[in-house]
C-alpha positions in Angstrom: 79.6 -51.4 -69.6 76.5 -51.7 -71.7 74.2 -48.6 -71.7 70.6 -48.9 -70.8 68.0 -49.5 -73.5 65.2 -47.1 -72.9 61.8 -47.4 -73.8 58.8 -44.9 -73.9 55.1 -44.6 -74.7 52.4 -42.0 -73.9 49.1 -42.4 -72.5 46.2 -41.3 -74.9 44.5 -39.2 -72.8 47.4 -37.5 -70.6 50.9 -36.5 -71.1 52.2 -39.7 -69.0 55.4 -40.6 -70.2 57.0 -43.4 -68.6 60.3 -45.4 -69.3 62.3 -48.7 -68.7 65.5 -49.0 -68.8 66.9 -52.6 -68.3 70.0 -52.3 -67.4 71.9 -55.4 -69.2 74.8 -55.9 -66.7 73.1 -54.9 -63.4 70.3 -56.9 -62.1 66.5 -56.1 -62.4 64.2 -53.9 -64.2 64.2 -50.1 -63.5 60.1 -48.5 -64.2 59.3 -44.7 -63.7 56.1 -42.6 -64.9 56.1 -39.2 -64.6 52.0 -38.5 -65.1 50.3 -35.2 -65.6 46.7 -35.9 -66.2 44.2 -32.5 -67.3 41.3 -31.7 -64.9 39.0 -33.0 -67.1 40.4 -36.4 -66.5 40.3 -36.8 -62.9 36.7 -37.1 -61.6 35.7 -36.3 -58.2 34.4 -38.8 -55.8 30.9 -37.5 -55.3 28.7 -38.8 -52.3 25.2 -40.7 -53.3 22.3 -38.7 -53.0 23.7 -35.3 -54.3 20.5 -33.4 -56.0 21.4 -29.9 -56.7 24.8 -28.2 -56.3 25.2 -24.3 -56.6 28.9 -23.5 -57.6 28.1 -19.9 -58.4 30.7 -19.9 -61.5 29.4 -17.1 -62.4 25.8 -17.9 -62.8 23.2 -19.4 -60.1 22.9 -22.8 -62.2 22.3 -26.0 -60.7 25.4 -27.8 -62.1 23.7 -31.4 -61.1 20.4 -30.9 -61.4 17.6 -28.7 -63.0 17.2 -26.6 -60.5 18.4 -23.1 -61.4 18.5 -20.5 -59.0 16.8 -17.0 -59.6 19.2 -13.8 -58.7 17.0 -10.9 -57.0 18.5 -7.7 -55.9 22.3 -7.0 -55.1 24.0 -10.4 -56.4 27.5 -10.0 -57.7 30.9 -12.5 -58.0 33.4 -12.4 -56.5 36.6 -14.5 -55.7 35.3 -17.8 -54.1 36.5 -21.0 -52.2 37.5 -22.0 -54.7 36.4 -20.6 -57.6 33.6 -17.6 -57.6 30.9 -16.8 -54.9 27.7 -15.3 -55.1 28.3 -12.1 -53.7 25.5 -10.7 -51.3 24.8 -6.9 -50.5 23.3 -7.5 -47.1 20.2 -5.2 -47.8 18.4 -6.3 -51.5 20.3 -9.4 -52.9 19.8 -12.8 -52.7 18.4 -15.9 -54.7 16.0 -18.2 -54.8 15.9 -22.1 -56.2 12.1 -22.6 -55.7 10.5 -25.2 -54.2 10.8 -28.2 -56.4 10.0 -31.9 -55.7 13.3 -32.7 -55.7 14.2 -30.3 -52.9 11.5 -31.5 -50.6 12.3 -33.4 -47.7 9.3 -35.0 -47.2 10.3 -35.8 -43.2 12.9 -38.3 -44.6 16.7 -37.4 -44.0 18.6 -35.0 -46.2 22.0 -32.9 -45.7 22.8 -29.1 -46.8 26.5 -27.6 -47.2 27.8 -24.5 -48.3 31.2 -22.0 -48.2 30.6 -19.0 -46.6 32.4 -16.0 -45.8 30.8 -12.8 -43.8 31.8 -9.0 -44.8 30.9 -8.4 -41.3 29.0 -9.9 -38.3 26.9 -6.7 -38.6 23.9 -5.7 -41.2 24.8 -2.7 -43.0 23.6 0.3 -42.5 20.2 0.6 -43.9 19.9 -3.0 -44.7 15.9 -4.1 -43.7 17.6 -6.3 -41.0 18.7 -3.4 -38.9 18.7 -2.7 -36.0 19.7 -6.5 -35.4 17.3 -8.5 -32.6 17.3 -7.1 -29.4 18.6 -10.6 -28.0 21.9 -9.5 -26.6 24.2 -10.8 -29.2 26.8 -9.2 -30.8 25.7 -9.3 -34.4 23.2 -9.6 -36.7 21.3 -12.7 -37.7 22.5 -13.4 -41.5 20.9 -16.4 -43.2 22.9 -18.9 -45.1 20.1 -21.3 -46.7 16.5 -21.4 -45.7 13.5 -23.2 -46.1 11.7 -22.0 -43.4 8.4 -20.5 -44.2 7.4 -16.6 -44.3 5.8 -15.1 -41.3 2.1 -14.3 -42.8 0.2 -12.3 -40.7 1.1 -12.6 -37.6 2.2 -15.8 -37.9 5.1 -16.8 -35.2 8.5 -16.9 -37.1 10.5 -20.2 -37.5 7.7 -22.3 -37.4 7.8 -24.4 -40.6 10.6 -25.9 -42.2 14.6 -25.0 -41.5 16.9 -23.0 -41.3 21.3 -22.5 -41.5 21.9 -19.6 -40.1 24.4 -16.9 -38.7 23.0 -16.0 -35.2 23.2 -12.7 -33.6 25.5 -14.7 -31.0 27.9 -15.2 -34.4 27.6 -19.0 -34.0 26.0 -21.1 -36.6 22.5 -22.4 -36.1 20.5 -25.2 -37.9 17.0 -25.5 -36.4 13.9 -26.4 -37.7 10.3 -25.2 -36.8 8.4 -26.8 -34.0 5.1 -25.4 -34.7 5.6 -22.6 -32.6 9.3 -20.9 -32.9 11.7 -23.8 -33.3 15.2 -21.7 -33.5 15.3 -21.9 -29.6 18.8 -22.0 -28.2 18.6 -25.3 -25.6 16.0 -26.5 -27.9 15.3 -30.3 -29.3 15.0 -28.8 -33.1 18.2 -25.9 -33.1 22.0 -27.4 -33.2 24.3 -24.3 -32.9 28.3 -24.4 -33.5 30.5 -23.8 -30.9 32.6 -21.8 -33.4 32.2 -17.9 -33.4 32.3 -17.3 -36.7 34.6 -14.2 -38.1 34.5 -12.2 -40.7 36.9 -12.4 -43.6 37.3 -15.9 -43.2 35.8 -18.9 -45.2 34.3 -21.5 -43.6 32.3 -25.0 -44.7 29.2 -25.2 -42.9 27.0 -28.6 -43.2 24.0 -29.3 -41.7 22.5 -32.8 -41.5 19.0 -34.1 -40.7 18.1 -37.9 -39.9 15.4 -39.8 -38.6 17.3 -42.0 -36.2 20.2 -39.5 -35.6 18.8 -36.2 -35.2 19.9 -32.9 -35.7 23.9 -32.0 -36.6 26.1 -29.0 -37.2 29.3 -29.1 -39.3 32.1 -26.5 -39.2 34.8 -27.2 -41.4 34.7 -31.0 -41.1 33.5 -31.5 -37.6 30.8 -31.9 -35.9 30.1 -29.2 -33.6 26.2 -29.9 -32.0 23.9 -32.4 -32.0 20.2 -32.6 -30.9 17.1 -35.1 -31.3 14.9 -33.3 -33.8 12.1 -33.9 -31.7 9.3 -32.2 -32.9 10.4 -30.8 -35.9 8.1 -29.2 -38.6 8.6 -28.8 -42.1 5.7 -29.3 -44.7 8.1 -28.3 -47.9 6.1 -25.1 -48.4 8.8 -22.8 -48.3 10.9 -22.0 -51.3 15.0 -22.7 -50.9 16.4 -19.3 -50.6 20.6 -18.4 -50.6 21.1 -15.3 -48.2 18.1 -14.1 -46.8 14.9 -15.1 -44.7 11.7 -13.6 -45.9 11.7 -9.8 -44.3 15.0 -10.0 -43.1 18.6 -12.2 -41.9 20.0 -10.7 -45.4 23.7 -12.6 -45.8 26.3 -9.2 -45.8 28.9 -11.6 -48.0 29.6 -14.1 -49.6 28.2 -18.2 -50.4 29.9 -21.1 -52.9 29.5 -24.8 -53.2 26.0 -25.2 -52.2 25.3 -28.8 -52.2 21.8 -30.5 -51.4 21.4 -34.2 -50.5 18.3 -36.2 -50.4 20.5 -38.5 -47.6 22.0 -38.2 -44.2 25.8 -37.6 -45.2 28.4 -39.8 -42.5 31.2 -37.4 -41.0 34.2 -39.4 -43.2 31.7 -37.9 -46.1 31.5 -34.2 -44.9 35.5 -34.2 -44.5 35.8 -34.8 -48.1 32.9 -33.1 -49.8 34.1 -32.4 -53.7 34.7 -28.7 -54.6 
């Protein structure tokens, strides 16, 4: 029997190797490629619209735009999903990305996702957000990412601009201001999760404002709540902040992978957000 002749070439940029062997007595042509292709290679499928995107590898850059974050306070790393995560103190620490153009809504649609995992559902002790709202939940409101403006003097909280949120009830809340207090349970401008969130876990969270489609909530690739929107309020005053509301809501943990889009992202796009 004749043996096969074998034939091999690699690929420039990997270390493919593939073969033929045509075997001279047997019929056909035999092909096989083993491929093994560096990271750099491969390019993740990134949705349209992406603006800013806060890996926290290490540093609070905006790895798509030019939109750095600031670190204030008690802001470590630790081990992420994947990667490294900002890692929040729950009583000083947090960061802020301003309040660019480019992170403006301007009343058109837009989505927000990050990775978070919670130390605790409670503040720790001696964090400004103790004693947690006397609302009858079970833990502590910790922000995620706001844009909701302060409360100045007497001004009514939740007002202006949105919110993604930990609740005291331990679900997760995206609401917008309505003039008055917006983050309303029952309300037309607050969608709220139906998971109870846990501590030591990760979880995606997405929120995702549109015109025509309202109000959604995201936990780990499905949709959880939605609500109209109407009579929402955000003038883009507000800065973007990572782990904290002005005063108090400090995030006790820890946030990765913030992405920012200037679109309304579908729910086939959420499930396969690049990391």
């Amino acid at each position: 029997m004749h043996k096969p002749i074998i034939k091999s070439r690699v690929h420039p940029r990997s270390s493919q190797l593939c073969w033929s062997r045509r075997l001279i007595v047997l019929v056909g042509l035999f092909s096989a490629c083993v491929l093994v292709i560096p990271g750099s290679v491969l390019a993740q499928a990134v949705p349209a619209g992406l603006i800013s995107w806060f890996k926290a590898d290490g540093n609070a850059k905006d790895s798509r735009g030019h939109h750095n974050g600031k670190i204030v306070g008690g802001v470590s790393y630790a081990a992420g999903n994947p990667g490294k995560a900002f890692n929040f103190d729950g009583s000083t620490g947090y960061i802020s990305a301003g309040d660019p153009a480019a992170l403006r809504s301007d009343g058109r649609d837009f989505t927000i996702a990050a990775r978070v995992w919670f130390a605790s559902n409670v503040s720790p002790v001696g964090s400004p957000s103790q004693p947690c709202h006397a609302d009858g939940g079970p833990g502590c409101d910790m922000s995620i990412v706001t844009k909701m403006a302060a409360v100045v003097d007497g001004s009514t909280p939740n007002s202006n601009g949105w919110r993604l949120v930990k609740q005291s009830d331990n679900h997760i809340w995206f609401c917008f201001g309505a003039g008055g207090n917006g983050c309303v349970a029952g309300s037309t401008t607050t969608a709220i999760s139906t998971t109870a969130v846990a501590a030591h876990r990760w979880y995606e969270i997405v929120g995702v404002y549109s015109k025509t489609g309202g109000i959604s909530i995201y936990v780990d690739g499905q949709l959880q709540d939605n609500v109209s929107g109407a009579g929402a309020v955000d003038d883009d005053t507000a800065p973007m902040l990572f782990g904290y509301y002005p005063g108090e809501s400090f995030l006790w943990g820890r946030l990765n992978q913030i992405q920012y889009f200037d679109r309304s992202l579908t729910a086939s796009q959420i499930r396969s957000l690049p990391n």
